[in-house]
N, C-alpha and C positions, 0 to 999 in steps of 0.2 A: 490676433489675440491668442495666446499661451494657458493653460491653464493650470500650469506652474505657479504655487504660490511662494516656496520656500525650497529650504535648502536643510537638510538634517546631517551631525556628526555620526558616523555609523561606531563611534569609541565612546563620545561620553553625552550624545544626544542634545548637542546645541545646538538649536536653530537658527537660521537666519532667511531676510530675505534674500530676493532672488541679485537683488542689484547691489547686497552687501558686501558678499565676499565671490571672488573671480573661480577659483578654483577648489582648497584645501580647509578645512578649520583650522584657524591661527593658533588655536590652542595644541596644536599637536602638529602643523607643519606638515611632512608630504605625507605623514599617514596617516592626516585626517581625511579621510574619504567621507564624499561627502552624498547623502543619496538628496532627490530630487522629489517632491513635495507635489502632489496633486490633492484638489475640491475635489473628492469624489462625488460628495452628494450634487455637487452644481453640475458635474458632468454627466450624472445621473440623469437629471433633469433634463437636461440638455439634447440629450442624445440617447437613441434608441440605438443599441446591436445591431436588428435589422436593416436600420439607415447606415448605420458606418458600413456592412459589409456589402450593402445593394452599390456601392458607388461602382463603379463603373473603370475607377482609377486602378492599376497593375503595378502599385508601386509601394511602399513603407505610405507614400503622401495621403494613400487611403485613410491610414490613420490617423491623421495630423491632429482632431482634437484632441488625442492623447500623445502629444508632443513639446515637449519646450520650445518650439520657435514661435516667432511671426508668420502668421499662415499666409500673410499676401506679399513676405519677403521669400518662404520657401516657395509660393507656386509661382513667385514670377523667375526665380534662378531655375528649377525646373523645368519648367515651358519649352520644349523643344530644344532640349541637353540630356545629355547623358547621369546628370543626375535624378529626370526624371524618370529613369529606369532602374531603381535601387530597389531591392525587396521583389517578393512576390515569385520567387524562385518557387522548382515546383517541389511538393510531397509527393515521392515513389512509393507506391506498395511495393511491397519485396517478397513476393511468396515464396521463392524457390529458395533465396537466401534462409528466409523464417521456417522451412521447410527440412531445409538441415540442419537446422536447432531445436526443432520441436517446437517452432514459435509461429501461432497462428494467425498474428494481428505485428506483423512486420512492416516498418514505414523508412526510406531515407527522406532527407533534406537535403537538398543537393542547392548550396549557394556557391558552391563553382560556378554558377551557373551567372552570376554578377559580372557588372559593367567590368571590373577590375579581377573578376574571376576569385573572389573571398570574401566572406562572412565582413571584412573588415569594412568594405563598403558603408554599409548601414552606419556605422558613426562615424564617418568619414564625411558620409551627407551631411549629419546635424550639424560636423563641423566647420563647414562652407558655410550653413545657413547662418551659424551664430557669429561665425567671424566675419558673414557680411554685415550682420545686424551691428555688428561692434564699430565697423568699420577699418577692420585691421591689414592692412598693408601685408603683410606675411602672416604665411600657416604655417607650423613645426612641428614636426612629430619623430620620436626615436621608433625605428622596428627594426624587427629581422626581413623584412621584408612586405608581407604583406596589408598592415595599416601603413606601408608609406606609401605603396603603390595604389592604393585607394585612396589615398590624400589626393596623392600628385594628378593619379586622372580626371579625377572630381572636381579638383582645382584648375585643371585646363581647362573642363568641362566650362567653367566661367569666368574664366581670365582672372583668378586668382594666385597670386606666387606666393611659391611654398619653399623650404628648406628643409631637406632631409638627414636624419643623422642614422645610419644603417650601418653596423659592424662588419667588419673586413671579411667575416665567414658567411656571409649572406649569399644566397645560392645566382648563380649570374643572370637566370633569367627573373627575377624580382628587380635585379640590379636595374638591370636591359631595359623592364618596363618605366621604371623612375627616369632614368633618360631621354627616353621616346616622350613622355608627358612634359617634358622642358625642366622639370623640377633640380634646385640647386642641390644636388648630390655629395655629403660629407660623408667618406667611409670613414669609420671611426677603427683604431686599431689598438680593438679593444675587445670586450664583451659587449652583449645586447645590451644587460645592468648599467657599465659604463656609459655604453651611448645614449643611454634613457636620462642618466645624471647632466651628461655636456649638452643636452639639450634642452633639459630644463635653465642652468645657469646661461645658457645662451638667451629662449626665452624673457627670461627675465632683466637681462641687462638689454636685451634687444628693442623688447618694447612688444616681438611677436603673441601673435594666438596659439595659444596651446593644448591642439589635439591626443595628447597621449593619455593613454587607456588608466583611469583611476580617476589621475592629477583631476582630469578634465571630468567631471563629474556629468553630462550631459552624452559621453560616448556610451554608457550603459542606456540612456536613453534610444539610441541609434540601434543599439543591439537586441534591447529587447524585443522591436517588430519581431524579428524570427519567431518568439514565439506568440504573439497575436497570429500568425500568417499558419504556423502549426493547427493551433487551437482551430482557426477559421476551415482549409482547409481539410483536417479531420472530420471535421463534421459532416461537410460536403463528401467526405466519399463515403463516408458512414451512412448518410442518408438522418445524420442527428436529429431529432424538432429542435435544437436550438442554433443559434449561427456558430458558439463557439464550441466546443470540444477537447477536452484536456486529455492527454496519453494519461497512461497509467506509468509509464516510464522514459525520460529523453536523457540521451546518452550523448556527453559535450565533451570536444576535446580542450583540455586546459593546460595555458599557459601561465600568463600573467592573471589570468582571474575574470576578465571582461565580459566575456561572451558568458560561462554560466553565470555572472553575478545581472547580466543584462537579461539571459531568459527568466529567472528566476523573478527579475522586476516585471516583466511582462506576464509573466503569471501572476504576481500579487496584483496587478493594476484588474485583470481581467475578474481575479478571486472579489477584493474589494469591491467593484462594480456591482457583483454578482450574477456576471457571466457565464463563470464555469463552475462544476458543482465541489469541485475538490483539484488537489494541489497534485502533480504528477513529484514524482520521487525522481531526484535528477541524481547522477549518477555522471562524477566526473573522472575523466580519464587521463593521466599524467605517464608522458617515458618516463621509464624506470629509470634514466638517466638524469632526470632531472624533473622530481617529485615530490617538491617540498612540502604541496598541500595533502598529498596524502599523509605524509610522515607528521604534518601537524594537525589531523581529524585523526590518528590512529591516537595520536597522546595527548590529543584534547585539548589545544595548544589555540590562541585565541591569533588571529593575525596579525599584532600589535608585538605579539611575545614571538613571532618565526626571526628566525636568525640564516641571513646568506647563507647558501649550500653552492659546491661548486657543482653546475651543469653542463651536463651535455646529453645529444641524443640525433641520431638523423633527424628527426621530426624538428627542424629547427625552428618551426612560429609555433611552437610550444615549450622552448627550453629558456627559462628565466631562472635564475639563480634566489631570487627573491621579489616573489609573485606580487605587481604593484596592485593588485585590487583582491588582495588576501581578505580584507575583511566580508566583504561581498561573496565572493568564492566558497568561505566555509559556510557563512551563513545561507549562503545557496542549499548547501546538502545538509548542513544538519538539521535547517528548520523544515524540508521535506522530507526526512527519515530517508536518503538516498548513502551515500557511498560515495570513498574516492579508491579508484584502482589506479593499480600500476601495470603497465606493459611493457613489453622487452621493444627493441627495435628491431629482433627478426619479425616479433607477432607485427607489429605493425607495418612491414616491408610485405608480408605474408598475408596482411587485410587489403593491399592495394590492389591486387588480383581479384581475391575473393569480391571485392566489391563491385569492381568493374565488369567481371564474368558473373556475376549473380542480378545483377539489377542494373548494368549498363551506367553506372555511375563513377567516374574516372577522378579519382581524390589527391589530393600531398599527400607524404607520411605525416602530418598531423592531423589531415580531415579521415585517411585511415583510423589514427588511433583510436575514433570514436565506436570505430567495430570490432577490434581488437579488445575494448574493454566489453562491450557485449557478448563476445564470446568467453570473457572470462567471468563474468557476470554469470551465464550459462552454467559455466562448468561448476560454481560457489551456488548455484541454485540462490541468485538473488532477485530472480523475474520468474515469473510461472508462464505455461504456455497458453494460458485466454489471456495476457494481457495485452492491451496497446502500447505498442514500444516504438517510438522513433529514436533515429541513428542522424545527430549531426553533422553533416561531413560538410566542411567549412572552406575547404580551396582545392581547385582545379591540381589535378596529377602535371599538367604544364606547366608548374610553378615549380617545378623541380624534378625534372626530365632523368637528371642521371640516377636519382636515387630508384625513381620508378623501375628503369633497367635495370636495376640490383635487385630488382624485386619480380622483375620478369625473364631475366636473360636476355640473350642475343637471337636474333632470329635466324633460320637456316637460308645461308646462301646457296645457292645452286645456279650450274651453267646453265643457256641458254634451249637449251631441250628438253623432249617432252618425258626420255629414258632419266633424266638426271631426277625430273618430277616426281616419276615415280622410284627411283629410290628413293629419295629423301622422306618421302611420306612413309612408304616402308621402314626408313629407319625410324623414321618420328613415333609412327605406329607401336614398334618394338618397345 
């Protein structure tokens, strides 16, 4: 049982139910996004905080009454698979890091730490579970890398086949991993934009499931756990009286829109409920190279009115041209009185360090850019230093190896003895 009842236009507020419509509001085509409908009060009823968090379970599946599947189609593809390891990544305190900020309540999130090594996971689950529930022969999804490779493993995971449409600039070890999971690999030679569109028209003449971040209204479902798992663990190191615990500020790196338009939903499910006592102020972060949603929260610009910008930026599972879950994204930050910054691509080549040497958490340049806008945050006096502030950081630094060495350098070779040793430290030293 689901306790999804409906389906809402996030443009002009028409609802439907849940076995109405597949994806988008027909009324508006692919930019009708659409959000996902819960009985609060039956859930109320239903279920205690206590009881969802005492479970026992180390996964998103903890959550499952507050999920759109089949609860005995997700635990049975779970069950000793790699999809029943999604979520549950740990919360770092960061003192030293918050120490060189003046920030005294410093937290990461490290879902690097995922079967597939990205944030992308979590709606990569739901989307196994619903396209078993559909019964759909093929999975699809366009990325730059990281939602395909969490497709593809999660879909080996259950002998599910997938098709992937990933643009010709995709970094080769994202490539690599799509390979290894057996999945049918389309480089498109093109833009990420591009290969989001051929794979929708593919999609649809094909007959496929379609997992892409928006279209598929159910992957902000997937994404929101993160912050259920925030809120929960916070508490826990806080020593809270209550199970959940909201930051006072969570800092998400933004592409296409997914991931803050998904924490944002996890926070309103948990607000609704009345679990936590107030709304953290989320604060998204966009390269400077490709920052549409800041340039549309600076002019007040609704995500219906953004118009394609050309993108680019190292941080590439952040560079979209024309963020497909824009409406979610702004209303993400403006209904929490947060912010969207922009950062360079050195600051964020220059976060990959800082975070690894501060709190042992090894990032992409775009699970970087979540600290890069923290520190610009800082410097704009947009956080105070008693606040609670967690730092997003969304995929593993092994997701793109060469940029990380543009961000670290070369290391010192030396011959085989003990005099070369200490030179080189001597010169290191200097």
């Amino acid at each position: 049982m689901s306790h999804a009842i409906g389906l809402r236009c996030t443009i002009c507020g028409a609802e439907y139910d849940v076995h109405e419509v597949d994806y988008v509001c027909p009324k508006h085509g692919y930019d009708g996004i659409l959000d996902v409908l819960y009985d609060y009060e039956e859930i109320r009823r239903r279920i205690a905080p206590e009881a969802l968090t005492a479970n026992s379970e180390r996964s998103i599946w903890r959550y499952l009454p507050l999920l759109p599947v089949a609860e005995e189609t997700a635990r049975r593809l779970a069950e000793g698979t790699v999809l029943g390891s999604v979520g549950w990544t740990p919360l770092y305190p960061a003192p030293r890091l918050g120490a060189r900020l003046g920030l005294r309540n410093l937290w990461v999130k490290d879902d690097g730490r995922q079967p597939t090594a990205s944030y992308k996971d979590r709606a990569s689950a739901i989307a196994v579970v619903k396209a078993r529930e559909r019964g759909a022969e093929v999975v699809t999804t366009a990325s730059t890398g990281n939602a395909a490779a969490a497709l593809a493993g999660l879909c080996a995971a259950v002998g599910q086949r997938t098709v992937i449409f990933v643009p010709r600039t995709a970094p080769q070890a994202k490539v690599a991993q799509l390979l290894a999971y057996g999945a049918t690999v389309l480089l498109v030679d093109g833009t990420y934009d591009q290969a989001f569109d051929l794979c929708l028209e593919a999609a649809e003449a094909f007959g496929w499931y379609n997992r892409n971040t928006a279209y598929n209204p159910y992957m902000s479902e997937g994404k929101k756990t993160g912050a259920y798992e925030i809120c929960e663990q916070l508490a826990r190191q806080t020593n809270w009286p209550a199970p959940f615990r909201a930051p006072d500020v969570i800092f998400v790196p933004v592409g296409d829109g997914c991931i803050i338009g998904g924490i944002h939903k996890g926070l309103r499910d948990l607000a609704a409920l009345g679990w936590i006592e107030k709304m953290p102020r989320l604060m998204g972060v966009q390269a400077e190279g490709s920052s549409p949603l800041v340039d549309a929260w600076e002019r007040g610009l609704e995500g219906w009115e953004m118009q394609p910008v050309e993108a680019r930026s190292i941080a590439d599972s952040i560079v979209a041209s024309l963020p497909r879950d824009r409406n979610k994204a702004l209303r993400a930050v403006r209904e929490t009185g947060g912010a969207y910054l922009r950062v360079s691509d050195e600051e964020i080549l220059a976060a990959i360090p800082a975070l690894a040497q501060g709190c042992g958490v090894f990032a992409e340049p775009a699970a970087a850019a979540a600290y890069a806008g923290l520190l610009k945050a800082v410097e704009r006096g947009l956080v105070s230093p008693e606040e609670h502030i967690v730092v997003l950081a969304t995929g593993s630094g092994l997701k793109d190896v060469a940029s990380v060495m543009r961000a670290t350098g070369q290391p010192t070779v030396v011959a085989p003895s003990l005099e070369e040793v200490r030179r080189a430290l001597g010169v290191l030293a200097g």
